[in-house]
Steps between C-alpha positions, in 0.01 A plus 500: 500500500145599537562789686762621299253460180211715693689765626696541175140504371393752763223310603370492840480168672148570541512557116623163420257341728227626346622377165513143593208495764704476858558764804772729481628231844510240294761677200719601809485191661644378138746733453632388829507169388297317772425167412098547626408661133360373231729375234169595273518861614900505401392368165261777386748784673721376300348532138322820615857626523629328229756301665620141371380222648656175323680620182832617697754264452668420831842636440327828455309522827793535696541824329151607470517477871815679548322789284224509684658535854716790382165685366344400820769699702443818299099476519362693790252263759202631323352599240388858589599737798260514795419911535748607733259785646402480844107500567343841642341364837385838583147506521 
């Protein structure tokens, strides 16, 4: 869900981390969903992009989730294209 919300944001994962004082590592490393960050860190991504944290009944997170997986399919892997152009290595 925090991927979803940054990209639909168009901001960077370095962008985010900046916001909320942690690495650009440590926002992938959440999106991924390993269990090694801080729940802290998923706190304060989460109201920087404005994403409920406790007011969601329960019957509706089934469907938030749902959502979110079907805009995650359609979102490309990052946030802006890497130039495509091929260094000049002639000196």
């Amino acid at each position: 869900m925090i991927r979803a919300a940054r990209m639909q944001r168009g901001m960077t994962a370095a962008e985010l981390g900046g916001r909320i004082g942690v690495s650009r590592g440590v926002i992938q490393r959440m999106e991924a969903g390993e269990p090694g960050t801080s729940i802290g860190a998923a706190f304060e991504a989460a109201v920087v992009l404005g994403l409920p944290l406790f007011d969601a009944p329960t019957s509706q997170l089934g469907a938030l989730l749902g959502q979110k997986q079907q805009v995650n399919t359609l979102l490309p892997r990052r946030a802006f294209q890497a130039s495509q152009a091929k260094p000049d290595n002639d000196f």
